[in-house]
C-alpha positions as protocol buffer text, in pm:
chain_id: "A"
residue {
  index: 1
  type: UNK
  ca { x: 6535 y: 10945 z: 15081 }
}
residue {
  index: 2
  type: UNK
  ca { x: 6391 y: 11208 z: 14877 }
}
residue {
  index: 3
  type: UNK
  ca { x: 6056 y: 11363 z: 14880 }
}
residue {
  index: 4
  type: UNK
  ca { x: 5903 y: 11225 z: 14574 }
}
residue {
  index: 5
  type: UNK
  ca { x: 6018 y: 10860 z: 14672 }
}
residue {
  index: 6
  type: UNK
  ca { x: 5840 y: 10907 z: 15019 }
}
residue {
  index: 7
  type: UNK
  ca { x: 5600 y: 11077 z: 14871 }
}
residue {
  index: 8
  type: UNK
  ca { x: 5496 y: 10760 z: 14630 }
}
residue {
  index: 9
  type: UNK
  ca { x: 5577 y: 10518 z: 14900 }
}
residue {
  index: 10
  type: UNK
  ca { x: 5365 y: 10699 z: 15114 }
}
residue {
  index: 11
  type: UNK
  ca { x: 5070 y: 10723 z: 14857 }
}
residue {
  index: 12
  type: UNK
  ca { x: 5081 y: 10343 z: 14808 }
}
residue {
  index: 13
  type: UNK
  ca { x: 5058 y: 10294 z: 15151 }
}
residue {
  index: 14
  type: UNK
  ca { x: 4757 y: 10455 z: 15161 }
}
residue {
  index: 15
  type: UNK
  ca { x: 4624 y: 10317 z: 14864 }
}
residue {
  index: 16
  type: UNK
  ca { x: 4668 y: 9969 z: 15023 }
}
residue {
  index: 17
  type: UNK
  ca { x: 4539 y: 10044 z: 15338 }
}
residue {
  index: 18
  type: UNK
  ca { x: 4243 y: 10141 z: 15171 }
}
residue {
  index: 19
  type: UNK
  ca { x: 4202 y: 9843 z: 14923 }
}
residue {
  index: 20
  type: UNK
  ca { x: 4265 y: 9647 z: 15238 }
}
residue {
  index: 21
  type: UNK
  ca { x: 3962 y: 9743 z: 15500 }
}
residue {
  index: 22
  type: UNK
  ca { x: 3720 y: 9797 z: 15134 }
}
residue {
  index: 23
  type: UNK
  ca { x: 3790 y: 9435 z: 15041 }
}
residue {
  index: 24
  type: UNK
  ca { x: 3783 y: 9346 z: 15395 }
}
residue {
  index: 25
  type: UNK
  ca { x: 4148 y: 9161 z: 15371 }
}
residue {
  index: 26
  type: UNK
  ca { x: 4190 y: 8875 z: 15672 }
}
residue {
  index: 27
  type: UNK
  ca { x: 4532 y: 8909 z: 15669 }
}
residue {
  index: 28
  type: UNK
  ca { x: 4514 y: 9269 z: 15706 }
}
residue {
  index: 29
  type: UNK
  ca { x: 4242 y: 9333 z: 15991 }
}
residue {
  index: 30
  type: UNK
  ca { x: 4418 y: 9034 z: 16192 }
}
residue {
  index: 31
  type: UNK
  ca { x: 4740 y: 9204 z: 16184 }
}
residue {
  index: 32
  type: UNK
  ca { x: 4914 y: 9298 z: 16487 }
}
residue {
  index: 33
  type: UNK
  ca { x: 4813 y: 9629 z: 16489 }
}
residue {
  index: 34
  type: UNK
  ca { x: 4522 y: 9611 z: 16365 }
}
residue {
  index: 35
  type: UNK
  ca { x: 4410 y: 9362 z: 16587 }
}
residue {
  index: 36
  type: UNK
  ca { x: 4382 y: 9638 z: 16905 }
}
residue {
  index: 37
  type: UNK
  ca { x: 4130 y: 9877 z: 16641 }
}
residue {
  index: 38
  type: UNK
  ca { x: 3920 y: 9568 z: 16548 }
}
residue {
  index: 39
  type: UNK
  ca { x: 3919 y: 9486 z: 16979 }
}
residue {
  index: 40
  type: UNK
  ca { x: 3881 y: 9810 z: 17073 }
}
residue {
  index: 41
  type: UNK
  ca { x: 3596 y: 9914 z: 16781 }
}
residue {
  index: 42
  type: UNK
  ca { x: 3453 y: 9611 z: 16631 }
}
residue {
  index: 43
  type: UNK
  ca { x: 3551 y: 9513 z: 16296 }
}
residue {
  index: 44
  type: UNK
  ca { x: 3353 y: 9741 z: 16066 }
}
residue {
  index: 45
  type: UNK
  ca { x: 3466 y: 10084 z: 16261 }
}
residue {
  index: 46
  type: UNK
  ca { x: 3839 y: 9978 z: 16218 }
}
residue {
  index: 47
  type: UNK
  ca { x: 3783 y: 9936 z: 15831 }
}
residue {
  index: 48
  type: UNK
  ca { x: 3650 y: 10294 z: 15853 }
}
residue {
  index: 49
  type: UNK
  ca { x: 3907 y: 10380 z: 16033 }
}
residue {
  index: 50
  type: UNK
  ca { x: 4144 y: 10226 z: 15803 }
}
residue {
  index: 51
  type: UNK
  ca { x: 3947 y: 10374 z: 15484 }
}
residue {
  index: 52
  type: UNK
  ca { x: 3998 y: 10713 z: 15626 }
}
residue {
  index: 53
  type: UNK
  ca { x: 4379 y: 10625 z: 15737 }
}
residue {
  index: 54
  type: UNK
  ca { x: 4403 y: 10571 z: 15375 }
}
residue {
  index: 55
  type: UNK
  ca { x: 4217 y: 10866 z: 15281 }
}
residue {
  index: 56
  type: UNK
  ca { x: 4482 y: 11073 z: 15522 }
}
residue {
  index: 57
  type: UNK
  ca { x: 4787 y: 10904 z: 15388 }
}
residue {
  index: 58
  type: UNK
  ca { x: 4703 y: 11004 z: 15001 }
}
residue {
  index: 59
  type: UNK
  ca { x: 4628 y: 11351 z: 15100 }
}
residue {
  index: 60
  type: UNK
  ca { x: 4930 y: 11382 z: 15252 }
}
residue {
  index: 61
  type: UNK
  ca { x: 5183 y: 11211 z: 15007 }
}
residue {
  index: 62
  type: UNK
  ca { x: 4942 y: 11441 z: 14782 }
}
residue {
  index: 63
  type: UNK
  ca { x: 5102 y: 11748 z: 14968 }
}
residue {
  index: 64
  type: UNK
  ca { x: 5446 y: 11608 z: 14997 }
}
residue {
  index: 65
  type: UNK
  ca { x: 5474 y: 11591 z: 14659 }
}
residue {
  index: 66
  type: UNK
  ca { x: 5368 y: 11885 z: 14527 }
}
């Protein structure tokens, strides 16, 4: 895989994971994985969480790329 594919896949990740925990997505915050943050944190610190996940993700496919 080259490093502008990962690079986009990697920014649309984040860009999901923040449209996710913003619009406050069901299927998203009951997901697997998810489910341990929301536990763990309560629901509204894993969306922040998430947001900043997000945040993290496009910065780095950001850096990838260029």
């Amino acid at each position: 895989m080259s490093d502008s594919t990962f690079a986009i896949i990697t920014f649309l990740g984040g860009l999901l994971t923040i449209f996710c925990a913003v619009k406050d997505c069901d299927w998203f915050m009951t997901a697997h994985k998810a489910r341990f943050f929301v536990k763990l944190f309560g629901r509204e610190v894993a969306r922040i969480f998430y947001v900043l996940l997000g945040a993290v993700l496009i910065v780095l496919s950001l850096i990838i790329a260029f």
